[in-house]
Residue frames relative to the residue before (quaternion, step in Angstrom):
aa qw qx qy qz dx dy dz
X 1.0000 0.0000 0.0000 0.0000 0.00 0.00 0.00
X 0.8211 0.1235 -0.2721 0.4863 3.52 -1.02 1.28
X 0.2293 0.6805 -0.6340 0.2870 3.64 0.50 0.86
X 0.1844 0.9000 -0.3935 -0.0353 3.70 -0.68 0.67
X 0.2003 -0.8199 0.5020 0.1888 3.65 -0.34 1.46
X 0.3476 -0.6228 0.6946 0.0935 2.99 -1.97 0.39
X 0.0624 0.8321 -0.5494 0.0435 3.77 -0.12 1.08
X 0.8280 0.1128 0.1257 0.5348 3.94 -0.65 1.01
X 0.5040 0.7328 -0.4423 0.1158 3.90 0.72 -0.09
X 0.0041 -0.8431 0.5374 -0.0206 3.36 -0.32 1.05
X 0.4018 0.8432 -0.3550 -0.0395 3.18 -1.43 0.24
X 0.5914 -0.7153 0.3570 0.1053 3.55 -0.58 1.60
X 0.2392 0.5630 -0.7819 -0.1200 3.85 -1.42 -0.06
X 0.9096 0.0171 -0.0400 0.4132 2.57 -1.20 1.53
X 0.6465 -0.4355 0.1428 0.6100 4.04 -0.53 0.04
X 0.4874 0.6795 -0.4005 0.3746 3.51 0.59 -0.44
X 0.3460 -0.7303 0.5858 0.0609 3.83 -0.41 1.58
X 0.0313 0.8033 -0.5922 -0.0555 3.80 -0.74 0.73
X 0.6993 0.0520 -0.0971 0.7063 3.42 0.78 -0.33
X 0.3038 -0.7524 0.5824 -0.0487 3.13 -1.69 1.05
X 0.7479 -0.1382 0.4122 0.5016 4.03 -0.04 0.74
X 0.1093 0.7985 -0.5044 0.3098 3.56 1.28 1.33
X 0.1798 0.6192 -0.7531 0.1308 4.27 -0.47 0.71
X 0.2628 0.7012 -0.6627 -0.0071 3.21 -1.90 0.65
X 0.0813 -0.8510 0.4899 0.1711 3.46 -0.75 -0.10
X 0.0471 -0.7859 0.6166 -0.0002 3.79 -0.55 1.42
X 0.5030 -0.7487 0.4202 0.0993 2.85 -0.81 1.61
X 0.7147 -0.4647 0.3690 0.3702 3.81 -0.92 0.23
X 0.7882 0.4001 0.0985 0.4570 3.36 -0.16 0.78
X 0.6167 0.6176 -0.1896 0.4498 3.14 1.27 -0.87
X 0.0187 -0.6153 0.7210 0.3181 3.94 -1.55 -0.14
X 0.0477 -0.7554 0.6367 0.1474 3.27 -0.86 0.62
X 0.2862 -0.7200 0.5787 0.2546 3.64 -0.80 0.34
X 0.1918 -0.6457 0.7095 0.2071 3.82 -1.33 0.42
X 0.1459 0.6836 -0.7123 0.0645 3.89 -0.58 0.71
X 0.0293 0.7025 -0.6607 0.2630 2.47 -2.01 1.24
X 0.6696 -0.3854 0.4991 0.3924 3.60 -1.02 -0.05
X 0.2449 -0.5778 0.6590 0.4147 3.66 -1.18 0.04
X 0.7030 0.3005 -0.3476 0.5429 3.23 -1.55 0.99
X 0.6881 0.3846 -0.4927 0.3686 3.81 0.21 0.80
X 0.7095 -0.6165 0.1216 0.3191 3.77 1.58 0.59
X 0.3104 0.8203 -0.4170 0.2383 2.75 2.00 -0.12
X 0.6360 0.4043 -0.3774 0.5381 4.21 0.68 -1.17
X 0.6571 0.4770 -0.4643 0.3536 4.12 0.32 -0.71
X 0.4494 0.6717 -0.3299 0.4880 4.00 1.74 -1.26
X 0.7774 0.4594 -0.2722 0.3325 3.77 0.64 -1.49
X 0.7682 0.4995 -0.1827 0.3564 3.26 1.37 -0.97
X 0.5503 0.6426 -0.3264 0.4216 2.95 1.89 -0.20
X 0.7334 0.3867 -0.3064 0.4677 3.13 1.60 -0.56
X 0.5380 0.4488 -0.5210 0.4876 3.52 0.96 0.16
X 0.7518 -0.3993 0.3608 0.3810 4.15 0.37 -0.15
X 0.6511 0.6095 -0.3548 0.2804 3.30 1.32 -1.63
X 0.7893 0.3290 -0.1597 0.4932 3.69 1.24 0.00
X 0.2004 -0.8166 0.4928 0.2239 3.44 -0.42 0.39
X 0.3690 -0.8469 0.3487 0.1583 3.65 -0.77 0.32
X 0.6345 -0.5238 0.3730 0.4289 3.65 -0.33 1.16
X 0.8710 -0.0918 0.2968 0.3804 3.12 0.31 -1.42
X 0.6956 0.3463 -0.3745 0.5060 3.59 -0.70 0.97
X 0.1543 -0.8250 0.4895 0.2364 3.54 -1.25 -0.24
X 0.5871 -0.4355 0.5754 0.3667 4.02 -1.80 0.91
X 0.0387 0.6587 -0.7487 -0.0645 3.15 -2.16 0.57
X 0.0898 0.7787 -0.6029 -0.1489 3.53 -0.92 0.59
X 0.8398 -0.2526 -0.0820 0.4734 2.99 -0.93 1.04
X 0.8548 -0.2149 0.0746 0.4665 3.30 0.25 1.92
X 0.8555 0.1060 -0.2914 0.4146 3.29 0.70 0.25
X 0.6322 -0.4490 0.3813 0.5034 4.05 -0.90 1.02
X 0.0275 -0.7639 0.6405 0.0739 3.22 -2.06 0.51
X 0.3819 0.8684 -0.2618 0.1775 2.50 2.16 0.01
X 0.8735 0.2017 -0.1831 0.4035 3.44 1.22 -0.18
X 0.2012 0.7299 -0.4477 0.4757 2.87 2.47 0.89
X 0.3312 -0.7043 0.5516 0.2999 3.61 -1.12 1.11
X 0.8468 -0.3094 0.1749 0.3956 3.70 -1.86 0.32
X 0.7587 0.4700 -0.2127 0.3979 3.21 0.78 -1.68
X 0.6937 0.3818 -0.3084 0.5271 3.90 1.09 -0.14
X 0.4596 0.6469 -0.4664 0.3908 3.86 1.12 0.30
X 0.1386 -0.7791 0.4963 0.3572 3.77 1.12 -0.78
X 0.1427 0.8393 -0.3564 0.3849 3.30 1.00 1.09
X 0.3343 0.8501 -0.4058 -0.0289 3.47 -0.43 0.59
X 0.5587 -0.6918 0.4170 0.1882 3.80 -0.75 0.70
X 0.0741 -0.6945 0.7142 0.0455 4.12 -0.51 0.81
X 0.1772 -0.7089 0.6603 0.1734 4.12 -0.14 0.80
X 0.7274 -0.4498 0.4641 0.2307 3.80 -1.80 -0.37
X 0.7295 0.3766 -0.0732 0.5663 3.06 1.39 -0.99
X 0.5662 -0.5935 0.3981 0.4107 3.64 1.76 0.18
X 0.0279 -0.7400 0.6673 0.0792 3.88 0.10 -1.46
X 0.3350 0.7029 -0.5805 0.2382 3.79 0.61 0.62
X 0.4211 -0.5405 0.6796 0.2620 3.61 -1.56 0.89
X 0.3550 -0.7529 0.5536 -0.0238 3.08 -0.88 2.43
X 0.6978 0.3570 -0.3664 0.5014 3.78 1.60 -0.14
X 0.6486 0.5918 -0.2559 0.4044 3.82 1.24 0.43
X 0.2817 -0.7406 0.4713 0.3874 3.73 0.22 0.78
X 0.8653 -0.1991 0.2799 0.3652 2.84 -2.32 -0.23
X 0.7375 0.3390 -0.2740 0.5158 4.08 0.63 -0.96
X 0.7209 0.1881 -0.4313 0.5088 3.31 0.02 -0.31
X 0.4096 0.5134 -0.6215 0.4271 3.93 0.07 0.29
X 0.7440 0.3658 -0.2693 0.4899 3.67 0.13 -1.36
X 0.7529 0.4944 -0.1996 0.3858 3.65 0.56 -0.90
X 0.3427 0.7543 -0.4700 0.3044 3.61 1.80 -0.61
X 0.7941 0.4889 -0.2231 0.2838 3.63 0.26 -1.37
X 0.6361 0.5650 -0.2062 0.4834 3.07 1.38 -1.00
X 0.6627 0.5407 -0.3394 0.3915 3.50 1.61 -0.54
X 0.7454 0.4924 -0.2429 0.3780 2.79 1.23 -0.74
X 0.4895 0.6931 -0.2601 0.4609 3.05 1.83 0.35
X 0.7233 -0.5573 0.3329 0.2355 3.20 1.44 -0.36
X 0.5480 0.7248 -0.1686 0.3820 2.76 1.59 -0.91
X 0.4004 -0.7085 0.3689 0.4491 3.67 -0.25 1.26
X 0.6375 -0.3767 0.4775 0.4730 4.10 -1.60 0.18
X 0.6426 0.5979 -0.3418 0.3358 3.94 0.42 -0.80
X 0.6568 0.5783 -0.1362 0.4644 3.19 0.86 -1.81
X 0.5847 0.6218 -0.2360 0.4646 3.55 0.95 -2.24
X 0.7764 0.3665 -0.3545 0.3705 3.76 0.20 -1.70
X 0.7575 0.5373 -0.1982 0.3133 3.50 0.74 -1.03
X 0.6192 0.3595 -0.2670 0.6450 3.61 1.53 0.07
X 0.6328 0.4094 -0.4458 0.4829 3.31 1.02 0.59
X 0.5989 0.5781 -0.3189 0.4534 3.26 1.35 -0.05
X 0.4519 0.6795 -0.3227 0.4795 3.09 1.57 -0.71
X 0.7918 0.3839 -0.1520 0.4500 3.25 0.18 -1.78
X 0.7473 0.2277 -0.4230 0.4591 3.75 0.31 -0.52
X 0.4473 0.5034 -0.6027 0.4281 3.78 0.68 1.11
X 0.7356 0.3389 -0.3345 0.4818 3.43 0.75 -0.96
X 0.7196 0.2189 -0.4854 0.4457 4.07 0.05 0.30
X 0.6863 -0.4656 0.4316 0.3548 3.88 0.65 0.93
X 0.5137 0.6633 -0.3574 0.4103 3.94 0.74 0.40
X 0.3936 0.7293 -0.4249 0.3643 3.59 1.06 0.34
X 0.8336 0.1497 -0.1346 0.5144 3.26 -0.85 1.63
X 0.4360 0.4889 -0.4156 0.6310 3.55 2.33 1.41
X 0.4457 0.7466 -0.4695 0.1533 3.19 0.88 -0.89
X 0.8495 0.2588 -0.2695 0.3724 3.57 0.83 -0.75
X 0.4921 0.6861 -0.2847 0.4539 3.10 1.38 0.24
X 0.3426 -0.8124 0.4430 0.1625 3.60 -0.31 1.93
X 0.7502 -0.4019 0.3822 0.3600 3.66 -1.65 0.54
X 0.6366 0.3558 -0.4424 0.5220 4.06 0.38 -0.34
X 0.7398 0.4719 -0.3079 0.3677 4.20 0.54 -0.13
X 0.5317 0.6824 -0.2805 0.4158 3.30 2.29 0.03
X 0.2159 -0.7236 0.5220 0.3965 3.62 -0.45 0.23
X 0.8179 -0.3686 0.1723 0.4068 3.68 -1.25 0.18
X 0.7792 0.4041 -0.2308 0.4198 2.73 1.06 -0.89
X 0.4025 0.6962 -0.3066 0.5092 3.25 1.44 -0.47
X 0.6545 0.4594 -0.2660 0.5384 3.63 0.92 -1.21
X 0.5853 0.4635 -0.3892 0.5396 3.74 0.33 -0.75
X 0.7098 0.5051 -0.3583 0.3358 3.70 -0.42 -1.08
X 0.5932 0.5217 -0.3394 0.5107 3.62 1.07 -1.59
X 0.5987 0.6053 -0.3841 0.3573 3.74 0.86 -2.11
X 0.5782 0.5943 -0.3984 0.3922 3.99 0.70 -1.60
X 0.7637 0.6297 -0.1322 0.0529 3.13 0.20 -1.53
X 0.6502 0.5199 -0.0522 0.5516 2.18 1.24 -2.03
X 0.6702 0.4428 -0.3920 0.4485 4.07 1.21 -0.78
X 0.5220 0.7088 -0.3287 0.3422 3.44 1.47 -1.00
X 0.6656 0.5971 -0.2432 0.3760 3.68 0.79 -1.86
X 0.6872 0.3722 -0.2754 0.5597 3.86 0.96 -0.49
X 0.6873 -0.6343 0.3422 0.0907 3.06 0.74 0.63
X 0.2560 0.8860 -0.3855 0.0295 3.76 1.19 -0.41
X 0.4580 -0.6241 0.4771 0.4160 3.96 -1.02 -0.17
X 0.7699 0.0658 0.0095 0.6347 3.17 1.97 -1.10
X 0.5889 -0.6601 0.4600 0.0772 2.87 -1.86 1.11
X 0.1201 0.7866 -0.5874 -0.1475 3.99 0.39 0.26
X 0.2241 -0.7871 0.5678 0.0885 3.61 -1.05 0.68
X 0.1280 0.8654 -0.4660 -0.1325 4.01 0.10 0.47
X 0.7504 -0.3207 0.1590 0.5556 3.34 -0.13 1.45
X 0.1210 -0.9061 0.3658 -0.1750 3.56 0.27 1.97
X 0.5612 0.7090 -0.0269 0.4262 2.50 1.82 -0.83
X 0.7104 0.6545 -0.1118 0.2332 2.96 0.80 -2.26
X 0.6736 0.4743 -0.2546 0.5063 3.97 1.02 -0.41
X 0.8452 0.2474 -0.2757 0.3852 3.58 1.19 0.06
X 0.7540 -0.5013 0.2816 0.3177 3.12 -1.29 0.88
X 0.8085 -0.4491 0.1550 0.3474 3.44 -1.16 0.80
X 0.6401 0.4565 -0.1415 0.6015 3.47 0.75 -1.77
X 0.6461 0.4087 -0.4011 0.5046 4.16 0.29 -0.38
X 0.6645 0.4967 -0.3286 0.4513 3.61 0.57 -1.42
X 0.6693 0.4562 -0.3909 0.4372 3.77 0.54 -0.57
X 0.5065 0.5524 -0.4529 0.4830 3.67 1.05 -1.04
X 0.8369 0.2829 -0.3782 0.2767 3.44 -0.40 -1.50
X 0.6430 0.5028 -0.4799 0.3216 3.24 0.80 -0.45
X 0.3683 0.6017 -0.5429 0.4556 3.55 0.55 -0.34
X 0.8517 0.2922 -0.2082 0.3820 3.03 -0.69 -2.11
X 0.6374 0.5193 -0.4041 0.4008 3.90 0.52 -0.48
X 0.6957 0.3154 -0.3723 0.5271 3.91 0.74 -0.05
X 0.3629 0.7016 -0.4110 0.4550 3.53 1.12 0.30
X 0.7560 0.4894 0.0290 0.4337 2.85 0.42 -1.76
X 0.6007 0.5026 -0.3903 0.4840 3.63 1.24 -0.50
X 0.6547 0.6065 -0.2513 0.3746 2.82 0.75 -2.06
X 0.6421 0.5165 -0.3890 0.4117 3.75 0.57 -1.20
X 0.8330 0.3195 -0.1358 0.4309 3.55 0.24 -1.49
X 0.4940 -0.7846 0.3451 0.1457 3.54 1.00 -0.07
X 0.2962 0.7724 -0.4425 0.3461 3.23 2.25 -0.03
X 0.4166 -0.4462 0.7525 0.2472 3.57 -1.62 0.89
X 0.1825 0.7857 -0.5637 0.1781 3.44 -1.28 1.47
X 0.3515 -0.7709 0.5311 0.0123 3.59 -0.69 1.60
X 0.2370 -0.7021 0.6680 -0.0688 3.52 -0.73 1.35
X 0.0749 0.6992 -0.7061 0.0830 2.98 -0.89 1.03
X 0.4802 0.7219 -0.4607 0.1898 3.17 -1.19 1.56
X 0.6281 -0.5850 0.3665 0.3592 3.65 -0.56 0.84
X 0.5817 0.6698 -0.3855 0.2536 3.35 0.69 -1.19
X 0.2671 -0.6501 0.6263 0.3372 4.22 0.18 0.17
X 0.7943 0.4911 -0.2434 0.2619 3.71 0.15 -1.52
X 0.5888 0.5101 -0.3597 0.5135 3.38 1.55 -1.46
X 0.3057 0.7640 -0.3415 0.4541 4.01 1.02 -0.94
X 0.9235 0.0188 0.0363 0.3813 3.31 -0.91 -1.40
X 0.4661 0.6581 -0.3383 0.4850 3.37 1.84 0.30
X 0.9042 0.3058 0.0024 0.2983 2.99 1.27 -1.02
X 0.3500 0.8882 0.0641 0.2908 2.93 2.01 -0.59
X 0.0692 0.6874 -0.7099 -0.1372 3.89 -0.09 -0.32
X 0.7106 -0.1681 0.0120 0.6831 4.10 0.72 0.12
X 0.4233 -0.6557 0.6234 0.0479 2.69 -1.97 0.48
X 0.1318 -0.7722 0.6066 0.1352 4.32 -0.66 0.82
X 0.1332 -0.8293 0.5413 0.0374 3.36 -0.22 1.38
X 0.0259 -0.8019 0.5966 0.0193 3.62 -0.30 2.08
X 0.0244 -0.7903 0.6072 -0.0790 2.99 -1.98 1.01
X 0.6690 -0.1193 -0.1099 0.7253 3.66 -0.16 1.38
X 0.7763 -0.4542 0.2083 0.3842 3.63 0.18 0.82
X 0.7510 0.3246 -0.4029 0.4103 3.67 1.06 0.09
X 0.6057 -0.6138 0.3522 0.3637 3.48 -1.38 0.34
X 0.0289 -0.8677 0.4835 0.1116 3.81 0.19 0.72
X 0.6643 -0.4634 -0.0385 0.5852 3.68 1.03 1.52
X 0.2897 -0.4806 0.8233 0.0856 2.46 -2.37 0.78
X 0.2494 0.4474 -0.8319 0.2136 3.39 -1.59 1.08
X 0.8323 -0.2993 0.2600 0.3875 3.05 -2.58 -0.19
X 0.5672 -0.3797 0.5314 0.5017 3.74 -1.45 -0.30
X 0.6538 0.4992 -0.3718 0.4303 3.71 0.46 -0.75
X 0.6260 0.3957 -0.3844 0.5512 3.84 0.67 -1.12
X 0.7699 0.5194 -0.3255 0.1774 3.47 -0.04 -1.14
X 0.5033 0.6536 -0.2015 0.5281 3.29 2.07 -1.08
X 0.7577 0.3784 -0.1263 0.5165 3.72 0.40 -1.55
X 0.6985 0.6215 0.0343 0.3530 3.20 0.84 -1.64
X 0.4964 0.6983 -0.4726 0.2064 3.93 0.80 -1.25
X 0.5598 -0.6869 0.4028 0.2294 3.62 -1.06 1.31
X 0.7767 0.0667 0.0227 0.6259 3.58 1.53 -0.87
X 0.6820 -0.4394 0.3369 0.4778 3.66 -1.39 0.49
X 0.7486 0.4797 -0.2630 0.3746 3.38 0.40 -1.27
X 0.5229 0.5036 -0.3783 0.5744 4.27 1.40 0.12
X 0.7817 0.3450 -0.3503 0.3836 3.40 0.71 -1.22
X 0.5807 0.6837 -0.3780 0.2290 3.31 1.13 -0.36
X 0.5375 0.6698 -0.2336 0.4559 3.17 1.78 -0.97
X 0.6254 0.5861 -0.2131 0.4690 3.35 1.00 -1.03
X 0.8677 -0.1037 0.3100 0.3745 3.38 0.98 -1.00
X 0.3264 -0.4713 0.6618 0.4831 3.75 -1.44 0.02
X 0.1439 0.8069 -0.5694 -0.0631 2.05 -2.46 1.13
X 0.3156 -0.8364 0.3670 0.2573 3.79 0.36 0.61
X 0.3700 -0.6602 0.6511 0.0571 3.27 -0.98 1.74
X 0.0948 -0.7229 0.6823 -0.0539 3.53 -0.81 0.90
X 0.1397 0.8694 -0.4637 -0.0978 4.07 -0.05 1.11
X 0.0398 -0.7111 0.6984 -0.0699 3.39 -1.24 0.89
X 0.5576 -0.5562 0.5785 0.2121 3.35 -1.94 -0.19
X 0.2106 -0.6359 0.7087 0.2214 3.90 -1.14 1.01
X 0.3252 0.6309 -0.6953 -0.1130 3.03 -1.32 0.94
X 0.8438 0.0300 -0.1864 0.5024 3.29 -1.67 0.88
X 0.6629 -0.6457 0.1381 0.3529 3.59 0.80 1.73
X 0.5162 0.4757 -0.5347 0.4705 2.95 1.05 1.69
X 0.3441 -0.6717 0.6234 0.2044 3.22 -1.18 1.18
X 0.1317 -0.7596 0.6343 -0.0570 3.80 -0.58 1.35
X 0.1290 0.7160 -0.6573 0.1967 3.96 -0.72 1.36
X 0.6193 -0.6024 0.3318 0.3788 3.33 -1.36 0.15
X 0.4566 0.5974 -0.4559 0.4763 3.65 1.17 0.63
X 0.6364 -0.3558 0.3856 0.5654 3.71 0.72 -0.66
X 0.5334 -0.5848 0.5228 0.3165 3.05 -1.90 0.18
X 0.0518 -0.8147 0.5776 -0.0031 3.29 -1.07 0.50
X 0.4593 -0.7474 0.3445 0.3343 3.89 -0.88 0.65
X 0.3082 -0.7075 0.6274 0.1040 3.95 -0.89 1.02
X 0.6016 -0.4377 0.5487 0.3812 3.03 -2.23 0.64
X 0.4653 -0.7871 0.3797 0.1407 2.57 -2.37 0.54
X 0.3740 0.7218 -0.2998 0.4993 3.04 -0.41 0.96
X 0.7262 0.4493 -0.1241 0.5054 3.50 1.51 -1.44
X 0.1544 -0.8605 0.4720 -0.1137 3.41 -0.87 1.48
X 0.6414 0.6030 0.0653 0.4699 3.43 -0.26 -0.29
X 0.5592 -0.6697 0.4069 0.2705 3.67 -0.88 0.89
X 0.0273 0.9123 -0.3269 0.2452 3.53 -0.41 1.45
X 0.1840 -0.8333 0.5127 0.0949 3.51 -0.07 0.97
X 0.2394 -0.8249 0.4959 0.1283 2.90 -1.39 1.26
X 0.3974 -0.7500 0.4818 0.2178 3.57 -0.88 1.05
X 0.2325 0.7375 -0.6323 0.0477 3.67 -0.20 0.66
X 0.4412 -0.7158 0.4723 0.2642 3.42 -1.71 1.03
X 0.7169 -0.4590 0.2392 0.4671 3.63 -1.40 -0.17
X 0.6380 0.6700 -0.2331 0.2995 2.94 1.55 -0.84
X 0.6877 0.4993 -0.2674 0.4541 3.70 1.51 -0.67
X 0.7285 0.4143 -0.4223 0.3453 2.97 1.10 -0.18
X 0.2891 -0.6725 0.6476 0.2116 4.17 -1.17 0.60
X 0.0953 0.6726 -0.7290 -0.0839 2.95 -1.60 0.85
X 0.0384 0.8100 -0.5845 0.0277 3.31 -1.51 0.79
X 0.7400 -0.4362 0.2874 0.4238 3.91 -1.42 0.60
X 0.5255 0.5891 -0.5303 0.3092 3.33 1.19 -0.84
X 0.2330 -0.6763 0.6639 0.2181 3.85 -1.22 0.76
X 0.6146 0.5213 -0.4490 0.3858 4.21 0.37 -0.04
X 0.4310 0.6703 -0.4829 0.3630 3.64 1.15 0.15
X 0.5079 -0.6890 0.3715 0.3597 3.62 -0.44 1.01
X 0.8293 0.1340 -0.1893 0.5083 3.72 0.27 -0.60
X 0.6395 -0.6944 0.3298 -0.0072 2.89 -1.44 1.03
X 0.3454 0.7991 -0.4902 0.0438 4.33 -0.76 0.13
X 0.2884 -0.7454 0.5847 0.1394 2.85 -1.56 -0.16
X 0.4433 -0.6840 0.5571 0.1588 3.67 -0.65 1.21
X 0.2139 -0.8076 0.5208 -0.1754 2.81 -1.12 1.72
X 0.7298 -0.0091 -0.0114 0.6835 2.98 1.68 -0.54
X 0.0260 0.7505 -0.6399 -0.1634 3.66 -1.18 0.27
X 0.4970 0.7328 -0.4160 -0.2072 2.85 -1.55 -0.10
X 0.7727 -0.5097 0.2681 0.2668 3.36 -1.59 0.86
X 0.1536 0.7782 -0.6069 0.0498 4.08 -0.74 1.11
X 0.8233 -0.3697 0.1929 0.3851 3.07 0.58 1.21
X 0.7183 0.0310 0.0430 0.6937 3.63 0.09 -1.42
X 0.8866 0.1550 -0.1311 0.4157 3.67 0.42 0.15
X 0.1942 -0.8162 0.5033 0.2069 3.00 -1.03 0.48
X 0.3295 -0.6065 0.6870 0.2273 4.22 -0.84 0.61
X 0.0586 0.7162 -0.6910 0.0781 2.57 -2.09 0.86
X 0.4367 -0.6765 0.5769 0.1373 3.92 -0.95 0.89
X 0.0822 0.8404 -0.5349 0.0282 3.46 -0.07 0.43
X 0.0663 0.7215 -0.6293 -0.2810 4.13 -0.16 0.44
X 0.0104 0.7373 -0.6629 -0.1301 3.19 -1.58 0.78
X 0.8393 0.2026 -0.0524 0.5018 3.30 -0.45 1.63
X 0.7073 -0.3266 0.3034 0.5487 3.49 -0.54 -1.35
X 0.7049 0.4920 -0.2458 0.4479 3.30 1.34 -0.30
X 0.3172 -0.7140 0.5982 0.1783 4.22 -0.87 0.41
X 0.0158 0.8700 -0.4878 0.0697 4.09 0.23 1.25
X 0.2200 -0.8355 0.4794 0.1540 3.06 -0.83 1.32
X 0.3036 -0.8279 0.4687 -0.0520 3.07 -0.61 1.27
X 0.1094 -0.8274 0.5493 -0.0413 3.65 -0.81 1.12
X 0.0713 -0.7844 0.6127 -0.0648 3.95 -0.80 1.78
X 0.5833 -0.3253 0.5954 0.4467 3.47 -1.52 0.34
X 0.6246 -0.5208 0.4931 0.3091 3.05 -1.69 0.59
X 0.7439 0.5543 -0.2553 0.2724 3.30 1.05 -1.49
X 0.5601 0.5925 -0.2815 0.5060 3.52 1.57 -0.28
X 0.0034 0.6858 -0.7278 -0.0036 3.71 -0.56 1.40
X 0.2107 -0.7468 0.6144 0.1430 2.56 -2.23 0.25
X 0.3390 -0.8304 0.2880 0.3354 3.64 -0.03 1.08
X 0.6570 0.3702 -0.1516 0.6390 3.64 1.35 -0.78
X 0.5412 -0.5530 0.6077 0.1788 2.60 -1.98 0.82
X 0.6936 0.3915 -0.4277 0.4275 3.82 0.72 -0.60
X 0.0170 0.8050 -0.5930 -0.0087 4.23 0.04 0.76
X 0.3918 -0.4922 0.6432 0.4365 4.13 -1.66 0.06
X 0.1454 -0.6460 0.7301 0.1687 2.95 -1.62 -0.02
X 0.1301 0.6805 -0.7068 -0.1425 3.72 -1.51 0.27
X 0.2389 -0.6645 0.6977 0.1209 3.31 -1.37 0.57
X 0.5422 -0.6299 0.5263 0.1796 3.46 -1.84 1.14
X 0.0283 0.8621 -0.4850 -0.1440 3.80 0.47 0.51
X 0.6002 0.6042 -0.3980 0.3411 3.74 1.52 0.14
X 0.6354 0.5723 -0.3108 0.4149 3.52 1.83 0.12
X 0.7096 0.5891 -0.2317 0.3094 3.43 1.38 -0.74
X 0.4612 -0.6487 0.5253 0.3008 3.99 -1.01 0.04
X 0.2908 -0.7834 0.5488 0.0259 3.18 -0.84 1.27
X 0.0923 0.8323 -0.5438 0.0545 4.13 -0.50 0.93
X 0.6425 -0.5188 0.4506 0.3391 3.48 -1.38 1.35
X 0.9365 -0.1424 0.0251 0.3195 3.23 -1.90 0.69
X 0.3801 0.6463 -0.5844 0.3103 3.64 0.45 1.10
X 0.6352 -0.6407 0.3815 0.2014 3.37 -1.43 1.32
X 0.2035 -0.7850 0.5038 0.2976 3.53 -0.26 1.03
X 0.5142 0.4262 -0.7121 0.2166 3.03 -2.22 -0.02
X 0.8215 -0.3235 0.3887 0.2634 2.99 -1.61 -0.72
């Protein structure tokens, strides 16, 4: 229950293209995140699958069957917005319990699955206590609930996050992948945030100018990115270019052994993070620190090696006393792409 395809989804206001030839698949069970830019369609993507939008073109499956022209309220779909949407003249239980009235559900039944739920988002002993006396986060939790209590197949999230402060935003996210995992809802993140993303995730759909230009893990997508213009999103990175021949990747650092398959004149994409420098001077390739500096849990660094300037990421706890340092890089972990400009 709640497997959901995307086939061909397209869609327009007016000449303006918003989604583009949209396919995905989120697996039962799953949080997947859509990140992106604001203004690359990800909230128009959300509404198409809850109903609140129809699409030009292409068509929704849940678990095997079209929904494409099934309205919102028969999708078992539901929506957590940014701003909450809480009835400001309804307390904390009948907020959570609103849906369930309107479902029908007997007053007995109604009180006791709202009790449930404001046990499971940690809200026991609010119940009477209206939305202007909630703190943000407090508001979110009630917001969870109240979508939770009907039970849904799926979870839409639209940038949930995005109104609280730093130290709250980290709570909910915590408690909000908790909370999946427990109930097991299929659930769509939508948000800009790269970190909340790859914090939060079982995969990530990385939108841009309205199409999806891959979904895989945070790990695949981080190490892994399909083109310069993914890995960039993800991150600094340093393009090192050379030539594979006869599965060697050959550059002015040294030769070194490539995937198979890979021919042909080729830049390599390596992050700050793979490469190690250190005082040790017997390390085969050479640099020299150009810049440092100190961010707490890490430290950054500029390194020219050669013809190239590499940026270069250490634990904090690792100094270096000199500026002249070895360097080795892991060339059996990184992703190698046609005609991109090397350096950094």
């Amino acid at each position: 229950m709640g497997n959901i395809q995307l086939k061909g989804i397209e869609k327009s206001f007016g000449t303006k293209k918003v989604l583009e030839n949209i396919n995905l698949d989120v697996k039962n069970g799953e949080m997947l995140a859509l990140l992106g830019p604001s203004g690359c369609g990800k909230t128009t993507l959300l509404k198409v699958i809850a109903g609140l939008l129809k699409p030009d073109k292409g068509d929704i499956v849940f678990d095997c069957k079209s929904v494409v022209d099934i309205p919102t309220g028969a999708r078992e779909v539901v929506m957590v917005f940014q701003d909450y949407v809480l009835f400001p003249h309804l307390n904390v239980a009948e907020n959570i319990g609103f849906g369930l009235r309107m479902a029908g559900i007997p007053k007995k039944e109604r009180s006791k699955k709202v009790s449930q739920l404001l046990e499971l988002v940690q809200m026991k002993g609010f119940e009477n206590r209206y939305p202007r006396q909630l703190s943000g986060g407090q508001k979110q939790r009630v917001a969870f609930a109240r979508a939770l209590a009907v039970e849904p197949k799926v979870l839409l999230l639209d940038e949930p996050f995005s109104n609280l402060d730093y130290r709250l935003r980290e709570e909910m996210r915590e408690f909000t992948c908790h909370l999946q995992r427990k109930m097991g809802v299929t659930t769509i993140l939508v948000t800009h945030d790269r970190e909340e993303a790859m914090m939060t995730a079982d995969r990530i759909a990385l939108m841009l100018d309205g199409q999806i230009k891959q979904c895989d893990t945070p790990v695949n997508l981080y190490f892994k990115p399909n083109s310069p213009e993914v890995a960039s999103f993800f991150g600094e990175a340093n393009y090192i270019q050379g030539r594979v021949i006869e599965g060697i990747f050959q550059c002015s650092l040294g030769r070194f052994q490539a995937p198979l398959g890979l021919e042909g004149k080729v830049s390599a994409m390596i992050r700050p993070e793979q490469i190690e420098i250190s005082d040790n001077g017997e390390w085969p390739i050479k640099g020299r620190i150009i810049e440092r500096r100190f961010a707490g849990e890490k430290r950054y660094y500029r390194v020219k090696v050669g013809d190239y300037i590499l940026k270069v990421t250490s634990p904090s706890w690792k100094t270096l006393k000199h500026d002249s340092v070895g360097v080795v890089i892991d060339f059996n972990e990184i992703s190698y792409f046609k005609d991109v400009k090397g350096g950094s």
